[in-house]
C-alpha positions in Angstrom: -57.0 61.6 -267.2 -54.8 58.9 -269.0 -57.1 58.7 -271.9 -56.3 62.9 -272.5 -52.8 62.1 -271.6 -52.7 59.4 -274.2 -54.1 61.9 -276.8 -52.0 64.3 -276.0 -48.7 62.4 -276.0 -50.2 61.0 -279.8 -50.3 64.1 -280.7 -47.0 65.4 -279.8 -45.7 62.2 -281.6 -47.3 63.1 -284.4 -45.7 66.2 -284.2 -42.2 64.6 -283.8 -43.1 62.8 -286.9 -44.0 66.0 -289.2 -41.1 68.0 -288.2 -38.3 64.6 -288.9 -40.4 64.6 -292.4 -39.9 68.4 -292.3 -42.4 70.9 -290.9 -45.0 72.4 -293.5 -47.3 74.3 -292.0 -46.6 77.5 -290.7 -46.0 79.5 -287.0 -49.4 79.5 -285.6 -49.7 75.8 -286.6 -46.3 75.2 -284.8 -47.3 77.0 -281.7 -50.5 74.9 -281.0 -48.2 71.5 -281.7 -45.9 73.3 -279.1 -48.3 73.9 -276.9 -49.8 70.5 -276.7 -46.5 69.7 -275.3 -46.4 72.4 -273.0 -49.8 70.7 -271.7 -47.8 67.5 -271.6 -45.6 69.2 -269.2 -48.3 70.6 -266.8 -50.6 67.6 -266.9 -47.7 65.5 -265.4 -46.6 67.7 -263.3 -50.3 68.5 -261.5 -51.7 65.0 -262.0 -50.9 61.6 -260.2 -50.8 59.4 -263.4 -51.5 55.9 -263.5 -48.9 54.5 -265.4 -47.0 57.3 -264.8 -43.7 56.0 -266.0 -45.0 54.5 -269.2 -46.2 57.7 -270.2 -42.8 59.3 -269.1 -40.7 57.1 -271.5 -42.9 57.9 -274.5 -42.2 61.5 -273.8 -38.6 61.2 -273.2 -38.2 59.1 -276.5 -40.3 62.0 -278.6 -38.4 64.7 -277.0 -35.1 63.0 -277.6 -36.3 62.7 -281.5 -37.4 66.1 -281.6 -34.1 68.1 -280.0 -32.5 66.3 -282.7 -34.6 68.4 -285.6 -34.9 71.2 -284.3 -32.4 74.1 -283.3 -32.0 76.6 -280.5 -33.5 79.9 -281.3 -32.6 82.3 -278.4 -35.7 83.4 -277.9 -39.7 82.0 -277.3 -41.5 81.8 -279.9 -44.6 83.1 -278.5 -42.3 85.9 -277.5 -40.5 87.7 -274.4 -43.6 88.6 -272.3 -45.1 85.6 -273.0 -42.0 83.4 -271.7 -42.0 86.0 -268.5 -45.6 86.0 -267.4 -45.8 82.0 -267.7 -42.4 81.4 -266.3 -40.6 79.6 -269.3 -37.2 79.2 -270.1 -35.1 77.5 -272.7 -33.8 75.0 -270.6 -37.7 73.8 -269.1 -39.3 74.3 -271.9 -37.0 74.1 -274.3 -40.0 73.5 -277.3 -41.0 77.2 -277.3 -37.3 78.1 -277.5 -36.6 75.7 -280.4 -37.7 76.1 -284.3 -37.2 73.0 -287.0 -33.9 72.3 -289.0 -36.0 71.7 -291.9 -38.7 73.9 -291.8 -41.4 74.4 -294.9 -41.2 77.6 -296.7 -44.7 79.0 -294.7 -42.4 78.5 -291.8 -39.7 80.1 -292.7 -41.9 82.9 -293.8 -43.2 83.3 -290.1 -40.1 83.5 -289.0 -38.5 85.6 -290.6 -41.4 88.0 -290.7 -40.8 88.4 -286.4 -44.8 88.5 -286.3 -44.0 87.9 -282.7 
């Protein structure tokens, strides 16, 4: 388990990382990132992690880095039935509720296209 963990927390850095530099991919792209933390999420909560705590920190520090970038949308991005049948909200899982301050013109696209 700590070895998927790792990879997944990686990966959500590395997501941090794209969206600070400003996010150039587009929404499907963007969900899957999302959901990698949303995995995050779930794997800590189910799981008894060895070294819990250190993968804790390294969660806290990307998600403080990423509410930084990234704005309040008002609704999930995966959209309204989505949110209900899973049981998200803005203030748990905030990601799916959130969209880049700098986002790439594919992005933007998406978003302003309400594909979802």
């Amino acid at each position: 388990m700590s070895l998927r963990l790792e990879g997944l927390i990686g990966a959500w850095e590395k997501t941090v990382e794209s969206v600070e530099r400003g996010y150039e991919l587009g929404l499907d792209d963007y969900l899957n990132d999302l959901d990698v933390r949303q995995l995050i999420a779930e794997t800590l909560a189910i799981d008894r992690v060895e070294n819990a705590q250190k993968y804790l920190e390294r969660v806290r520090r990307a998600d403080e880095r990423m509410r930084n970038r990234v704005r309040l949308t008002g609704h999930c991005l995966w959209g309204n039935a989505a949110a209900t049948r899973h049981g998200w909200s803005a203030e748990k899982n905030w990601w799916y509720f959130s969209v880049p301050k700098t986002a790439g013109p594919e992005l933007l696209v998406d978003l302003n296209s309400d594909r979802r």
